[in-house]
N, C-alpha and C positions, 0 to 999 in steps of 0.2 A: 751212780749217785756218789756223792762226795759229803766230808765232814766238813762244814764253816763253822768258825769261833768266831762269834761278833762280843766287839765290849765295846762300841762305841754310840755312834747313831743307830747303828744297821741293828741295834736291839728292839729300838722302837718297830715293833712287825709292820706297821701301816707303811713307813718309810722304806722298809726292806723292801713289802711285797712291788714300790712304784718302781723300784731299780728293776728286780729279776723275775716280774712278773708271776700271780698267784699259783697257776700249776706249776712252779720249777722248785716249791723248796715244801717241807714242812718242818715245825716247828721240834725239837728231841730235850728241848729242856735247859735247866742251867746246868752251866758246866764250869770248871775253876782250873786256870790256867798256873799252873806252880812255881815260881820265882820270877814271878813280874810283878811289876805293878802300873799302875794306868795310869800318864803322865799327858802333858799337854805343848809339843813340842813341832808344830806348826802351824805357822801363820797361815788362815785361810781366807781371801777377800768375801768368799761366797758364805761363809760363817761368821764375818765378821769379828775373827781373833782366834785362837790356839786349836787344834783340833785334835782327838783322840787317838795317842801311842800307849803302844806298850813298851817298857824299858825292863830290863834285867834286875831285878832286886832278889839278891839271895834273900829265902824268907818269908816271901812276901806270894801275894795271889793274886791273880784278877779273874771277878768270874764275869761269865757274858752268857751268851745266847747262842746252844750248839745248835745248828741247822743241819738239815738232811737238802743237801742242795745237787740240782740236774746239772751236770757239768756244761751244757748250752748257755749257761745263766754266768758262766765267769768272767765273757768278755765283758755283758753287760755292767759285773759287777765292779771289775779293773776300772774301768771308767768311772764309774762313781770313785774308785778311790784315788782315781790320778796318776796310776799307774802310769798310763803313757807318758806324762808330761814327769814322769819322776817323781813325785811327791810321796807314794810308798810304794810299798813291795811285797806280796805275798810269798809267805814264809810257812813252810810245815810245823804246825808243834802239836805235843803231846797235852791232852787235856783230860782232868778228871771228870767222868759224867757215869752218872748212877754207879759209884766203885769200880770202874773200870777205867785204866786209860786207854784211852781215844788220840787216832793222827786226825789234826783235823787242820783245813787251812785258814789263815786267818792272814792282817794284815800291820805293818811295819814300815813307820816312816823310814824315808832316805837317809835325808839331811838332818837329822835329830838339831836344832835348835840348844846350845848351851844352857841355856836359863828356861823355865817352862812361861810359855803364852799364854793370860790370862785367858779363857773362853768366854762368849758370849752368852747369856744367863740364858737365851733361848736356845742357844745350842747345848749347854746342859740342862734343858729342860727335856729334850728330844731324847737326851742318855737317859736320863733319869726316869723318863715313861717306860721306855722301854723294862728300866728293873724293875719297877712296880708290876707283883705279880709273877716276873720269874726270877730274880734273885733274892736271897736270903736277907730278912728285914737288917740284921747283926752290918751288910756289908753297904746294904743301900745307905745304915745309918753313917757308916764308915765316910761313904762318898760325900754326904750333906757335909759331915765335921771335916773331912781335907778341902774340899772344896770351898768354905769358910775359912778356914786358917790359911789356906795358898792365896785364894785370890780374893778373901771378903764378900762372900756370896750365902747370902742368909738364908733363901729363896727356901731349901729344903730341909732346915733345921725345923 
């Protein structure tokens, strides 16, 4: 078994579980990834606009969704992120969860996008279910007011 960091769709669990299938993961809680921040730095056809990176922000955090994942469930998972066709890349990083840190893998676009791509309101609705419930109200609130201020999305003020 392996650590996953999800901070993007793959938080919403209904969505995760149709990737990697219900016996290959369970759920370890929220966890906070330290000197990122969660940026929107690919165009997706299938999302219909920007979709969920991490980028390097001295400072800064992103928290997500640590999973206990069957490592049978990775190819599955690569494909959903586009791994193959290049679109990101799974990367090791160190993440806080219940005071400990944690290697856990998670995932990083290629081609990082200069300027950040608006996303589609439904595809931050899909992020945003997902926090409801495992991340900290303080950060969800966080998400409603950048996501307002970047791209004029009222939806979860």
């Amino acid at each position: 078994m392996l650590h996953y960091f999800a901070y993007g769709s793959c938080m919403d669990e209904h969505s995760f579980k149709g990737t990697v299938g219900a016996g290959n993961y369970s759920v370890l809680g929220v966890a906070s990834l330290p000197d990122y921040r969660l940026a929107f730095t690919l165009y997706s056809e299938h999302r219909q606009g920007g979709v969920a990176d991490i980028v390097a922000a001295k400072g800064e955090r992103v928290e997500g969704v640590l999973y206990l994942l069957h490592p049978d469930a990775l190819p599955d998972l690569d494909k959903r992120e586009g791994v193959d066709i290049g679109h990101y890349r799974r990367i090791r990083v160190k993440v806080w969860h219940q005071g400990s840190l944690v290697e856990a893998e998670t995932y990083t676009v290629v081609n990082k996008a200069s300027e950040e791509i608006k996303p589609s309101e439904a595809y931050l609705k899909l992020i945003y279910n997902g926090a409801v419930g495992q991340l900290s109200p303080a950060y969800r609130r966080r998400l409603a007011e950048q996501w307002n201020k970047r791209f004029g999305v009222r939806s979860f003020l």
